[in-house]
C-alpha positions as CSV (number, residue, x, y, z in Angstrom):
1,X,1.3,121.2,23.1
2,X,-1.3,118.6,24.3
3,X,-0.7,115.2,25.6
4,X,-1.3,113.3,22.6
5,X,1.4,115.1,20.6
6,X,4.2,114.8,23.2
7,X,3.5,111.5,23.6
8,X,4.1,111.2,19.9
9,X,7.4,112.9,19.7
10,X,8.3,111.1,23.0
11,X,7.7,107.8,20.5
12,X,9.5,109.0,18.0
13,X,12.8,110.0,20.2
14,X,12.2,106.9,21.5
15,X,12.8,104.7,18.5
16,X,15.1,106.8,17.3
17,X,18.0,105.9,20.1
18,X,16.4,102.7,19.9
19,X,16.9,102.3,16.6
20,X,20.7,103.8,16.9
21,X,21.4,100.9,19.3
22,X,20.5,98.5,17.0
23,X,22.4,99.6,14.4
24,X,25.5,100.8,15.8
25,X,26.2,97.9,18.2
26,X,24.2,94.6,17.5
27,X,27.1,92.7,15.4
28,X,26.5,91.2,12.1
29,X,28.1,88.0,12.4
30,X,27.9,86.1,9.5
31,X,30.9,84.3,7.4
32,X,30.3,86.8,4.8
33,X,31.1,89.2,7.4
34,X,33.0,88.3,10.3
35,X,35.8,85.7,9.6
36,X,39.4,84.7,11.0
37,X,41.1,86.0,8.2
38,X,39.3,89.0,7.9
39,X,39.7,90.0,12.0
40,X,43.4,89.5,11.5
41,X,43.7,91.4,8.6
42,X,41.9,94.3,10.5
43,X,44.1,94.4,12.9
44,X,47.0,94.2,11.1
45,X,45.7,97.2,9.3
46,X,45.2,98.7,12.7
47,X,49.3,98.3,12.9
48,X,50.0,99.3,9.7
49,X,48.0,102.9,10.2
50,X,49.4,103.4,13.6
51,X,46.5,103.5,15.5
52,X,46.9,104.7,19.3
53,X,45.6,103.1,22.8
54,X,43.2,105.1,24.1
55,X,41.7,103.1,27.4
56,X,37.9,102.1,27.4
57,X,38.0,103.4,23.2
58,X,36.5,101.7,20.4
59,X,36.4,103.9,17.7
60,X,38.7,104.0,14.0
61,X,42.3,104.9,15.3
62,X,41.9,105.1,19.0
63,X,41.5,101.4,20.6
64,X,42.0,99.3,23.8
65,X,42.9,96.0,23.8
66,X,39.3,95.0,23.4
67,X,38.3,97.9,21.1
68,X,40.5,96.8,18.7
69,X,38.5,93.2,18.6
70,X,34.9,94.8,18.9
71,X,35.6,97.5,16.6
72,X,35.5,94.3,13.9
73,X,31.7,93.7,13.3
74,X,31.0,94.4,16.9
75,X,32.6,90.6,17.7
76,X,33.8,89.1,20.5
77,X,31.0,89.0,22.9
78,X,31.9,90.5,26.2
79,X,34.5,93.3,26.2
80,X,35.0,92.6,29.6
81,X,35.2,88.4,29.5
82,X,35.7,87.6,25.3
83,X,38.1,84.9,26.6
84,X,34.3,83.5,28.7
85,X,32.5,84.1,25.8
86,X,34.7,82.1,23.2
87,X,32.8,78.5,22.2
88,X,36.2,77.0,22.3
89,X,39.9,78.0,24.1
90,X,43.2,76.2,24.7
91,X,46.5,76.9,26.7
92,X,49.3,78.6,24.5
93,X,51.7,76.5,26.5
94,X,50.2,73.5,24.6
95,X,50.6,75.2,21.0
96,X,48.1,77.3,18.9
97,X,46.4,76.0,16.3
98,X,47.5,77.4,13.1
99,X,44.7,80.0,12.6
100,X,44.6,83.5,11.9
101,X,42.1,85.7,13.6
102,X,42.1,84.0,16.9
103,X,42.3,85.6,20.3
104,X,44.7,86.0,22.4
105,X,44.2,86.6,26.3
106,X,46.6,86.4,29.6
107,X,45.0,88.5,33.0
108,X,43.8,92.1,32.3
109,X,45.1,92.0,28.4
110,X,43.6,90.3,25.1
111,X,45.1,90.3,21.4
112,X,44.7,88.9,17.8
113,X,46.6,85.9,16.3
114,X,47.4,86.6,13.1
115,X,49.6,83.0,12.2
116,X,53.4,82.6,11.8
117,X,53.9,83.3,16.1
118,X,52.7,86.7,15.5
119,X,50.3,88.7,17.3
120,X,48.7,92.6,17.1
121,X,47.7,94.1,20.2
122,X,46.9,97.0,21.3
123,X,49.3,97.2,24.4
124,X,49.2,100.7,26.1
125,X,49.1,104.0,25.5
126,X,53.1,104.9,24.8
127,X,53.0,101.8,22.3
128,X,49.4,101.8,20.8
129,X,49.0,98.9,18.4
130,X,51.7,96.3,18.4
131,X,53.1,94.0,16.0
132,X,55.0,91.3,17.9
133,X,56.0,87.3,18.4
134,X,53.6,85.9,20.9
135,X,56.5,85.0,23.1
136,X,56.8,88.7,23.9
137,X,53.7,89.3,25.9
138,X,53.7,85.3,27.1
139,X,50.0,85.0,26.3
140,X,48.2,82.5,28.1
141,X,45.4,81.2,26.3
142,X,44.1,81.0,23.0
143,X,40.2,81.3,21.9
144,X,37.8,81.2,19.4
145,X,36.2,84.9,19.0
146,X,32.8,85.3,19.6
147,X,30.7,86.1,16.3
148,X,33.5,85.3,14.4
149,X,33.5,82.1,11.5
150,X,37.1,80.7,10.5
151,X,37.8,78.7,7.7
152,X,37.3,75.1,7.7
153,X,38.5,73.9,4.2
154,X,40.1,76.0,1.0
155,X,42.4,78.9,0.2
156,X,42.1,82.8,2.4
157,X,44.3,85.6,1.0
158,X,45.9,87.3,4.0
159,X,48.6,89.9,4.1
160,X,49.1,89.7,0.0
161,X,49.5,85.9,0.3
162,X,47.8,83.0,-0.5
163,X,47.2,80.4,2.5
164,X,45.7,77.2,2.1
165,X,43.4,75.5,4.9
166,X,42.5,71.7,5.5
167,X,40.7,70.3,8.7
168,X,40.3,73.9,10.4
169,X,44.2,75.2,10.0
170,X,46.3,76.4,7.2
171,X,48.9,74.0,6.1
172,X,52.6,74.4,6.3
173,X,55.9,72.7,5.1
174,X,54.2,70.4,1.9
175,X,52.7,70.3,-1.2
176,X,49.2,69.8,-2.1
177,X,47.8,68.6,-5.6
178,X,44.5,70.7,-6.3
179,X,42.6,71.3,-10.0
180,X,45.5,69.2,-11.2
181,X,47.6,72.6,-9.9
182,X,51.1,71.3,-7.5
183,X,51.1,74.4,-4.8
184,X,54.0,74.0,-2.4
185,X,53.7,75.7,1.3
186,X,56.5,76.9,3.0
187,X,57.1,76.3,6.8
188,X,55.0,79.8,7.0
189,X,51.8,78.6,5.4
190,X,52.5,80.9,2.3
191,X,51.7,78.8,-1.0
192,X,54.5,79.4,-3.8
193,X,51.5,80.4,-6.6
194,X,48.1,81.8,-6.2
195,X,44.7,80.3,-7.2
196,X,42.1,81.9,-9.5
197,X,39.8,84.3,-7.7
198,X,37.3,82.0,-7.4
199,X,38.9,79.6,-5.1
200,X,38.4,82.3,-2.4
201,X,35.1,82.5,-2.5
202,X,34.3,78.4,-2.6
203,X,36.1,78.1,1.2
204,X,34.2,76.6,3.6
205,X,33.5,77.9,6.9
206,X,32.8,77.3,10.4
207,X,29.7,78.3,11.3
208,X,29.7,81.3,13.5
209,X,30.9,81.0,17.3
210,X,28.5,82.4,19.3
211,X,28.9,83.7,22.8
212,X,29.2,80.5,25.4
213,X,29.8,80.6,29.1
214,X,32.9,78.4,29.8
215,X,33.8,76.3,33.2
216,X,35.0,73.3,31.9
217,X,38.6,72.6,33.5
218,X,41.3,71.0,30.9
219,X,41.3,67.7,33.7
220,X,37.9,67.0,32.7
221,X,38.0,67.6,29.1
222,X,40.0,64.4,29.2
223,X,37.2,61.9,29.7
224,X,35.1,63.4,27.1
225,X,37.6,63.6,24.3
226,X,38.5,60.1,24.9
227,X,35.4,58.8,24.5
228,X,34.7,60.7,21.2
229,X,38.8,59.7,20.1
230,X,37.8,56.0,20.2
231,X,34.3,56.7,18.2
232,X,36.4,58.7,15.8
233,X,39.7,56.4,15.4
234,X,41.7,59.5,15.0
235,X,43.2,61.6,17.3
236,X,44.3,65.1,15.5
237,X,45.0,68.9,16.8
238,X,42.2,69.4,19.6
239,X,42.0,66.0,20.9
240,X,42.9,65.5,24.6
241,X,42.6,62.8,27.3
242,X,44.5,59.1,28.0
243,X,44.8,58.7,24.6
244,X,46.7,61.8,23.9
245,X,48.8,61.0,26.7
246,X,50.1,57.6,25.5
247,X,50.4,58.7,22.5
248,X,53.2,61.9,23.7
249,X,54.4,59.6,25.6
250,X,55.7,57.2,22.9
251,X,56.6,59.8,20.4
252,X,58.7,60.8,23.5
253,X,60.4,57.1,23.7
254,X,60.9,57.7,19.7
255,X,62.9,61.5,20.2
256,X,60.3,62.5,18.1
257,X,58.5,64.7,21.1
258,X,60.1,67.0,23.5
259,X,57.7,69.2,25.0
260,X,55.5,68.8,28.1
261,X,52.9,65.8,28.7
262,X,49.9,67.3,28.7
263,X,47.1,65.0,27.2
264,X,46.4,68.3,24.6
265,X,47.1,67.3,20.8
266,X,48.7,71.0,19.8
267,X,50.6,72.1,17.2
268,X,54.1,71.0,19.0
269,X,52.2,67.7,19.0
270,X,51.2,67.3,15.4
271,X,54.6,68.5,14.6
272,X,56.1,65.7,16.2
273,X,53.7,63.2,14.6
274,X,54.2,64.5,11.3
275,X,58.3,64.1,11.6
276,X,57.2,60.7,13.2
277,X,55.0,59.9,9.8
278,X,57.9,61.0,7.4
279,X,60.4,58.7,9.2
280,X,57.5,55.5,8.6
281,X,57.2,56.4,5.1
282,X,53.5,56.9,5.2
283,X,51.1,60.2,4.4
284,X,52.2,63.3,6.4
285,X,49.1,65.0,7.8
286,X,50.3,64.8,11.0
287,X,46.5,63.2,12.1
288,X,47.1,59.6,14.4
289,X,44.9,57.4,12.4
290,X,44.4,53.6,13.0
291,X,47.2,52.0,10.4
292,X,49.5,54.9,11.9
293,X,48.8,54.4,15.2
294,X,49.3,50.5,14.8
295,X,53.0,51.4,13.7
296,X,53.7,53.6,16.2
297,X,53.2,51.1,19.2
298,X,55.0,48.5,17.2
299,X,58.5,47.3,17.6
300,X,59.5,48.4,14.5
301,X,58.3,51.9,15.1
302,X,61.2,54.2,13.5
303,X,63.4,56.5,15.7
304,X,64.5,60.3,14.8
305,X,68.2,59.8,15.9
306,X,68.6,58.1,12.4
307,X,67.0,60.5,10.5
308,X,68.3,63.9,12.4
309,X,72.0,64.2,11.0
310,X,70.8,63.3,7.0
311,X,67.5,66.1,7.5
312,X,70.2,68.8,9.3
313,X,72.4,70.3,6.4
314,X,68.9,70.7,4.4
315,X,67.8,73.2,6.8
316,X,71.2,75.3,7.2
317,X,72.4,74.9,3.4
318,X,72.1,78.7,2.1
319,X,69.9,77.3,-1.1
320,X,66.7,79.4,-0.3
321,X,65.6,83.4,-0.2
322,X,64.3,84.2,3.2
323,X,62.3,87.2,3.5
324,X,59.2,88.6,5.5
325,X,56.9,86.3,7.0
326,X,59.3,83.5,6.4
327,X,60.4,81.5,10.2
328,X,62.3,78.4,11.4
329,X,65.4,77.4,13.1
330,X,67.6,78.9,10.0
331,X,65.7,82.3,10.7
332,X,66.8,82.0,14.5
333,X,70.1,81.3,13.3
334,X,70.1,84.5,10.5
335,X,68.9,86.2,13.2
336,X,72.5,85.3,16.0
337,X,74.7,86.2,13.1
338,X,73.3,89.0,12.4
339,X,73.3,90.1,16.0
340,X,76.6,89.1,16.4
341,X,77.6,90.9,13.9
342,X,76.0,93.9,15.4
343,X,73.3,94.7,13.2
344,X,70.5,92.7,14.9
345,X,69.6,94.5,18.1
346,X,66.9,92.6,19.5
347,X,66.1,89.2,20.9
348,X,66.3,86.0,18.3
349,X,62.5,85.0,17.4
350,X,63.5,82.9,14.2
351,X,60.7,84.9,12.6
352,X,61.5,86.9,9.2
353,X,59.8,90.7,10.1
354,X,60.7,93.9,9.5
355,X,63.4,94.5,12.1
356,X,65.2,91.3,10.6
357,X,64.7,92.9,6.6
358,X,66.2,96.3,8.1
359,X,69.3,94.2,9.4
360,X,69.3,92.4,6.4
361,X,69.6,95.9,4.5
362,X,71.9,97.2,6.7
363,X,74.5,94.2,6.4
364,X,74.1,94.1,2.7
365,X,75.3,97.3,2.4
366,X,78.1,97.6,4.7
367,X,78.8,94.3,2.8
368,X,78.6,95.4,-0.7
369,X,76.1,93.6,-1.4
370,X,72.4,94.7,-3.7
371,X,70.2,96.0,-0.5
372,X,66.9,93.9,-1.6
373,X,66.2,93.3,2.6
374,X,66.0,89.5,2.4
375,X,68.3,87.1,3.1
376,X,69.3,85.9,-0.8
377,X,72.1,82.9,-1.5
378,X,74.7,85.8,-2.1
379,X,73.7,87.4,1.4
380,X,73.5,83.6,3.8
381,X,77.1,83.1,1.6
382,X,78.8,86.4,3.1
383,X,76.9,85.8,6.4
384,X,78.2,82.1,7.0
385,X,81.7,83.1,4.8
386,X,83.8,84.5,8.5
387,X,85.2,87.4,6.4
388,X,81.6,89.5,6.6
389,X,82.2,92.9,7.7
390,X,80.3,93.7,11.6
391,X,78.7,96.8,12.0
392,X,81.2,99.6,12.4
393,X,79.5,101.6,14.8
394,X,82.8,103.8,15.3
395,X,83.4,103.9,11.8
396,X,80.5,102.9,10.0
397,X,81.2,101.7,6.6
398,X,79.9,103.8,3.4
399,X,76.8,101.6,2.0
400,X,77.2,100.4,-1.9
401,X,74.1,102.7,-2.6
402,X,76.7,106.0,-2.5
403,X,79.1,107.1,-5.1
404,X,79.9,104.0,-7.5
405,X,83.9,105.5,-7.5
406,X,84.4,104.4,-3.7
407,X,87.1,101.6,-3.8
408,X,86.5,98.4,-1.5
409,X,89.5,99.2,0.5
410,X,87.9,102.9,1.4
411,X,85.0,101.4,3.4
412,X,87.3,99.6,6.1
413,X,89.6,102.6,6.6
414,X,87.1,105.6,6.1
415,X,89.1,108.7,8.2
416,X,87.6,109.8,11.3
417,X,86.6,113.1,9.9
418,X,84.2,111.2,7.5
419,X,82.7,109.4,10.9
420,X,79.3,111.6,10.8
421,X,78.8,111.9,7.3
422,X,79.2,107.9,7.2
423,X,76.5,107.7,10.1
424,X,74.2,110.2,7.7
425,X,74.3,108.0,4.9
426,X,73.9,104.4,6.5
427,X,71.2,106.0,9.2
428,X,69.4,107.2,5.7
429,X,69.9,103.5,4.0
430,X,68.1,102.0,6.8
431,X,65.3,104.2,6.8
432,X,65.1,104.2,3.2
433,X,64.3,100.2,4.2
434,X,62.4,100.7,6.7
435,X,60.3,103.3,4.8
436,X,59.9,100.8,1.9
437,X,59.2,98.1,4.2
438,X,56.4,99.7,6.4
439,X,54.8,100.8,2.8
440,X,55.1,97.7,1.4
441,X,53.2,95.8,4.3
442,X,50.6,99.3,4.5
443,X,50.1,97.9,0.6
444,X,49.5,94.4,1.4
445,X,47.1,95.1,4.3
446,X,44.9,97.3,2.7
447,X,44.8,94.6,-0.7
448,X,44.2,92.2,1.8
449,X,41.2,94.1,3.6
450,X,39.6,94.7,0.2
451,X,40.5,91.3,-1.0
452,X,38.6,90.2,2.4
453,X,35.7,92.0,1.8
454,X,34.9,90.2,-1.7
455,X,36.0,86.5,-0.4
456,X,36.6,86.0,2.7
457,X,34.4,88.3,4.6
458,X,33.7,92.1,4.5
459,X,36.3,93.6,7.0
460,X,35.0,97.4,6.5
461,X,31.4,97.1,5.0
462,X,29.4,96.1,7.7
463,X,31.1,99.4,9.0
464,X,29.8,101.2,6.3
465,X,27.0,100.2,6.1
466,X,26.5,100.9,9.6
467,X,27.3,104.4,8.9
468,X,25.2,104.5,6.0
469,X,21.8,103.3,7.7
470,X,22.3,105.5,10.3
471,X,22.6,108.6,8.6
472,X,19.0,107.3,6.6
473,X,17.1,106.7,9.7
474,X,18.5,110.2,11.5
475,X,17.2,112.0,8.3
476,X,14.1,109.6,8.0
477,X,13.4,111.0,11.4
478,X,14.2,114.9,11.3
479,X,12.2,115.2,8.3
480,X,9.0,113.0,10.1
481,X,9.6,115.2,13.8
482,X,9.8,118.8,11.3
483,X,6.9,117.2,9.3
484,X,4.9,116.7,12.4
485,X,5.7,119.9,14.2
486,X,5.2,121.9,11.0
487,X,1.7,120.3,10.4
488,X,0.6,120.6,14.0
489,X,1.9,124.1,13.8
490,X,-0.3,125.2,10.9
491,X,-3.2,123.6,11.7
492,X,-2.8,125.8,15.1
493,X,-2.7,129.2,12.7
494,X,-5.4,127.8,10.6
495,X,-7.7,127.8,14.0
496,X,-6.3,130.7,15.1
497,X,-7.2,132.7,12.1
498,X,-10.8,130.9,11.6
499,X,-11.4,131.8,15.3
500,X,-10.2,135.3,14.4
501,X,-12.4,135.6,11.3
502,X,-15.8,134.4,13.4
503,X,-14.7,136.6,16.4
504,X,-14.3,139.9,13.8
505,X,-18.0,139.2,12.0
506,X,-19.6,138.5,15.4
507,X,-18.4,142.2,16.4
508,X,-19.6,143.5,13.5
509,X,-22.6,142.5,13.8
């Protein structure tokens, strides 16, 4: 081959890994693609499939902790800094802001927020990818991803349920008016009814973070937000400086505030504003406007030691159906009973998951109850009642799913000799629940990723797509290399034989 035609296929190869860089690791960030609610709902998917931590990986069902991020759309800017290349970060100590999709980062280790105190990671390679309260890892910061946009203003469908969002976060523990349509929100986010299908797709969003070299320090954020809290008149989740300060400080004075004085407005923050605003009588949005702010530094500013007792037997009555994804101080409390009861064996979070429905399960049917795996007004009754039956680990009690003849008085004194056979058939109750659980949420996740895809961002098509492109331009390209070398290659035999033909006539000549 001459140098003209290698320098040709030298061109071609060329373009051809350049063109597979392009594709396969240049992120599409867009808010049609790459969105809070549709990163958490990856990784919760991630979970929910089991996939494994495979160090330096970031490829479908082998992740590290920052695999698991960049494998969504190629987000998060650096794999080795996505906390230094967030536009905007916080300190978890202060609170996180009630978003799903943001990340999570403490030295050497970063994870998703997917709302309710829960986090995925993917933690190490004897664990692969977590499902756990943030309180377990003790995460450090929080931060925007990179590339990502997160919803601003309307409803997201995550993990099968329906979450609305005003000002930047998803509301929690009211009830909102909308299309002439009463939606109530548990302390979860989780709206009691859905909206049409079209409310998904009107959301607002931010518009997407992009990669921003941080060195601000939290001590001189403070000057800065001041100024812009006194253009503003408000100060909300995200303010911090003097103002911020004064303000803790006399929701403090009023019992309304325990936490630290930090000058951050977080979410313990707001929630103390909001019980601050229901004690006044005035709107609940927990944001410190003028006319609030005016009563709050008043002398007639209303305490919470009034209010505590009346508000306390609302939260503990056994009215309401708890179940997955519900938390609060009566899940915390579920939660001790349970465990001292035996069937709980892990730490109190007070939020509603899957360990928590399989105690649930298991106490219901040591406890004759119907095994649904949430905590029903039948269930809280026998719980609270002091006559529940505790987990009889040396005599295990028969479940109510076995034989319909057993009498009431058989499950307390089951013989020894029926010890195993008891073990068998509770062991098998709890993975029956377990086993409907885990398919359950599988269910959810995967509705979720395709309900992401069509409103709230496209979790798997840019992947797809991806895939799809690249397999065009490798064929685009083997058929214009083979097209080359096949024309070069007869147009060399097509010499060949002409030379041939004039050499053969000269020699017969």
């Amino acid at each position: 081959m001459n140098k003209k035609f290698k320098r040709t296929i030298s061109i071609l190869l060329v373009s051809l890994i350049l063109s597979a860089i392009i594709v396969m690791q240049i992120p599409v960030a867009s808010a049609s693609s790459s969105t809070g609610v549709g990163l958490a709902a990856f990784a919760m998917k991630a979970y929910n499939d089991g996939w494994s931590y495979v160090y330096g990986s970031c490829t479908s069902g082998a992740v590290d902790c920052s695999g698991l991020i960049k494998l969504y759309n190629g987000v998060g800017g650096s794999r080795t800094d996505m906390l230094g290349s967030s536009p905007e970060s916080g300190n978890v100590s202060d609170g996180i802001p009630r978003i799903q999709g943001l990340g999570l980062h403490k030295p050497g280790h970063v994870g998703v927020y997917v709302g309710n105190g829960m986090a995925v990671d993917a933690r190490d390679e004897q664990s692969g990818v977590c499902y756990s309260p943030i309180s377990r890892e003790n995460w450090v910061e929080w931060f925007k991803v990179a590339g990502v946009s997160y919803p601003t203003n309307g409803w997201v469908l995550f993990n099968g349920n329906s979450y609305y969002y005003e000002d930047g976060q998803y509301v929690v523990s009211t009830s909102e008016t909308l299309d002439d349509i009463t939606y109530n929100f548990n302390s979860s986010g989780v709206s009691d009814k859905s909206p049409g299908s079209s409310a998904y797709e009107a959301t607002d969003y931010s518009s997407v973070s992009a990669p921003v070299a941080k060195s601000v320090s939290k001590a001189s954020d403070s000057s800065t937000s001041t100024g812009s809290s006194s253009n503003s008149g408000v100060l909300k989740v995200g303010s911090s400086g003097d103002d911020v300060t004064k303000l803790q400080n006399r929701l403090t004075a009023l019992g309304f505030y325990s936490g630290p004085i930090s000058g951050y407005f977080g979410d313990q923050t707001e929630s103390a504003y909001k019980d601050f605003q229901r004690a006044a009588n005035v709107t609940v949005d927990g944001i410190a406007g003028a006319s609030d702010l005016k009563i709050l530094y008043s002398d007639s500013a209303p305490k919470k030691a009034a209010q505590t007792v009346a508000t306390q037997p609302a939260t503990t009555s056994a009215n309401t159906e708890y179940k997955i994804g519900d938390s609060g101080d009566t899940i915390l409390q579920l939660q001790t009973k349970l465990k001292d009861l035996g069937y709980f064996n892990d730490t109190p979070t007070g939020y509603f998951g899957e360990l928590t429905a399989a105690a649930v399960t298991t106490f219901q049917a040591a406890n004759k109850l119907t095994q649904t795996g949430y905590a029903d007004t039948a269930t809280q009754k026998m719980l609270n009642s002091g006559t529940a039956v505790k987990n009889p680990n040396s005599a295990p009690t028969v479940p109510a799913t076995t034989t319909a003849t057993q009498s009431a008085t058989s499950a307390s004194s089951e013989p020894e000799t029926n010890t195993a056979s008891n073990v068998k058939t509770q062991t098998g109750a709890l993975n029956t629940a377990l086993a409907t659980k885990v398919s359950t949420q599988t269910s959810n996740a995967v509705a979720t990723v395709a309900a992401t895809d069509t409103n709230n961002g496209a979790v798997q098509t840019g992947e797809k797509f991806n895939s799809i492109l690249w397999i065009i331009i490798s064929l685009a390209a083997t058929f214009i290399t083979f097209f080359i070398v096949y024309a070069r290659e007869k147009r060399k035999l097509y010499t060949h034989r002409t030379r041939a033909k004039v050499y053969n006539s000269r020699r017969r000549w």
